[in-house]
N, C-alpha and C positions, 0 to 999 in steps of 0.2 A: 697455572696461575691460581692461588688458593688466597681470598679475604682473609685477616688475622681481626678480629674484633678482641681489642685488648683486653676487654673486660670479662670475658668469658674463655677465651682462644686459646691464651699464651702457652699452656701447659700441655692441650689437647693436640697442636700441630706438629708436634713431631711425630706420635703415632701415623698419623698416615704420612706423613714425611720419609718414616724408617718403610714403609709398607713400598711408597715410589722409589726410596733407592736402591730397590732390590732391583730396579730395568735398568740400572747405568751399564752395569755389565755388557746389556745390550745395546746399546746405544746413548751418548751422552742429551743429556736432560736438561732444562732450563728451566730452574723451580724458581717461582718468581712468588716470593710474598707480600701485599699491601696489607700493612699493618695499622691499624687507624683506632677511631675510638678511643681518645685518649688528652688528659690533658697538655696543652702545647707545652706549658712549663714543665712537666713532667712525664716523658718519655718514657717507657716500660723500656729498663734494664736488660730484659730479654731482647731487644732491637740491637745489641752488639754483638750478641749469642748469637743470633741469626747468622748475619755475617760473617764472624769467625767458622762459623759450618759450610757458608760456600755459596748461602741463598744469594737472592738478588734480591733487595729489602726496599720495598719504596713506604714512605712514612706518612702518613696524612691525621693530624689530629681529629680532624671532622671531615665529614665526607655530604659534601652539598650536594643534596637531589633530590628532586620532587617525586621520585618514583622508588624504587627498591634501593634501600642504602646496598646492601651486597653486591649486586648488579654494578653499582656505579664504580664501587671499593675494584672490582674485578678489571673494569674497564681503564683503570688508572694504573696495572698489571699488565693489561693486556697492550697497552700505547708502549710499555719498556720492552715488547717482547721481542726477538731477531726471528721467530720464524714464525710464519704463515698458518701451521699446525700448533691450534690452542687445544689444551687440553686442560678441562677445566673441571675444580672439587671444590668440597666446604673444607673448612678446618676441621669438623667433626667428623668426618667420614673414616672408615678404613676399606683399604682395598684388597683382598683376600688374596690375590692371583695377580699381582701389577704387571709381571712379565707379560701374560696372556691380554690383560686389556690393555694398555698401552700400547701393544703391538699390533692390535686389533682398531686402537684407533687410527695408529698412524697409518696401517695400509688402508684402510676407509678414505682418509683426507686425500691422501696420493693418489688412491685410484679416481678421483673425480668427485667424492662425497662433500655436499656444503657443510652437513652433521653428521655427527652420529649418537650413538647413546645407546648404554645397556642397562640391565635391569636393578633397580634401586629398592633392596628391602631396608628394613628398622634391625638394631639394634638396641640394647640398654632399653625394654619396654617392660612397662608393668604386668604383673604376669596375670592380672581381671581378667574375668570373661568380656566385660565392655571393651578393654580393649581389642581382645582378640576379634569380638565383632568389627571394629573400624576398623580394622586392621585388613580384612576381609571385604568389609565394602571400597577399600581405600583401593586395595589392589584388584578389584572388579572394577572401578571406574573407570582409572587408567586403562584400563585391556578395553573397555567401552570406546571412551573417549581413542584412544590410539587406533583401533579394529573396523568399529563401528564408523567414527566419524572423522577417520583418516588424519585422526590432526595428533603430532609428534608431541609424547607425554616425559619429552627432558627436563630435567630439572636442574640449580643449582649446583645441586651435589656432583652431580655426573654426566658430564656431555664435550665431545670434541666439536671446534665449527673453524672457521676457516677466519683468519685475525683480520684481514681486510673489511670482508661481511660483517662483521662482530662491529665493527669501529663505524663502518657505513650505515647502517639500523640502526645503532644508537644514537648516532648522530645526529638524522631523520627523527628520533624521538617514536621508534617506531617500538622499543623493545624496554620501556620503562621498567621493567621488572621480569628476572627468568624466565615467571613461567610466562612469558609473550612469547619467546623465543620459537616454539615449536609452530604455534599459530602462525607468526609472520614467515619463517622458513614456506609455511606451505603453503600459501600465500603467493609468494613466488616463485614457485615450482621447483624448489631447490631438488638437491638429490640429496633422498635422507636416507640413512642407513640407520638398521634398528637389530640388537640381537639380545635375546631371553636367553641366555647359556647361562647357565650357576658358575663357570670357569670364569664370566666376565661381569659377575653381580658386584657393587659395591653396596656397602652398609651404612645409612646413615642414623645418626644418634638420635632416639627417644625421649633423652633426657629431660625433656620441658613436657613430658605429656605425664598428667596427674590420674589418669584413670579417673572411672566410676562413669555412673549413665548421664548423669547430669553433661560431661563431656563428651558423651558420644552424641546425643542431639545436637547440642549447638555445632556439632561437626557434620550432622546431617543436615540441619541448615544451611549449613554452608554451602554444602557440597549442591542441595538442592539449587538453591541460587545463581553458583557460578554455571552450572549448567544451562538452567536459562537464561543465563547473559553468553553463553555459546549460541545457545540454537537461535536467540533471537537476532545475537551477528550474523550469523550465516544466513537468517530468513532474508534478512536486510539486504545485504550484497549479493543477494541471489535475486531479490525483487526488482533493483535499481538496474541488476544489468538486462532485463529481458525488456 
């Protein structure tokens, strides 16, 4: 299930579209695109293309939601799907290996896995030193956060979970935005599956990152931040239950 945001997408989704039909071979696939972001009166032309290729296209001009538009775009995807095993990207992404991860998710889901999730670098980045530094703290935090403080660092881009579970947390209003996703899994004790293999990394695009220092603080910022809006949940639900 991949979001199609018309205004930026249309052109971008066949790359990793061509990258997934490299596993049909091995097993048939069920690409399902929600394509949105658009005016009602006028539909992007590419929503016929789609279809004549084979997708499964569901259409939404606007996508109502008080939490991550993407998120919602996906879940309106994931209600059309026949099978149990989601497997789920951006439109930006490409997948180096789709044979090796796709097979990798699906035996994860079968054998018992609520999720799973492998490792997500950048492509298309400015080649600054600022950014190579974020780039650097970006992928230290994650290994923190994931390592350190057990809590599952999936993201939009890249992660399998079970369609039921998906449909039931959102529902609940428990997973307004991806990155909830891994916090609530752990949460409830799911059973996560996590693998750093470069055989099972996907690439997600740079493209909106401007470089220079100026943006590397306010992304230090941020990152400070969200951090202690972690530790101070966990102090929380750690205080309440003793």
């Amino acid at each position: 299930v991949i979001p199609v945001n018309a205004q930026k997408d249309l052109s971008r989704i066949l790359l990793v579209a061509s990258d997934i039909l490299a596993y049909k071979d091995v097993m048939p696939v069920e690409f399902i695109l929600v394509v949105n972001n658009y005016p009602s009166d006028n539909p992007p032309k590419e929503i016929d293309d789609f279809v004549d290729m084979g997708f499964n296209v569901r259409c939404t001009p606007k996508v109502e939601h008080k939490g991550g538009v993407a998120i919602a775009s996906r879940i309106l995807g994931i209600e059309l799907a026949r099978s149990e095993t989601l497997l789920l990207f951006d439109a930006d992404c490409r997948i180096p290996n789709a044979k090796a991860l796709l097979g990798w998710y699906i035996l994860q889901l079968e054998a018992g896995s609520d999720l799973a999730y492998t490792h997500v670098d950048y492509m298309d980045l400015p080649s600054d030193m600022a950014t190579k530094v974020r780039m650097f703290i970006h992928h230290a935090s994650r290994w923190f956060k994931r390592t350190v403080l057990g809590v599952p660092t999936c993201r939009g881009s890249n992660y399998a979970i079970k369609r039921k579970l998906m449909l039931e947390l959102f529902s609940q209003g428990r997973i307004p935005y991806d990155i909830h996703v891994g916090p609530v899994l752990k949460s409830i004790n799911a059973r996560i599956a996590y693998s750093g293999s470069k055989e099972l990394m996907v690439l997600t695009s740079g493209r909106f990152f401007n470089g220079g220092w100026r943006e590397l603080v306010e992304y230090l910022a941020w990152r400070v931040g969200y951090y202690r809006r972690i530790l101070s949940a966990q102090f929380g639900k750690n205080s309440s239950n003793q």
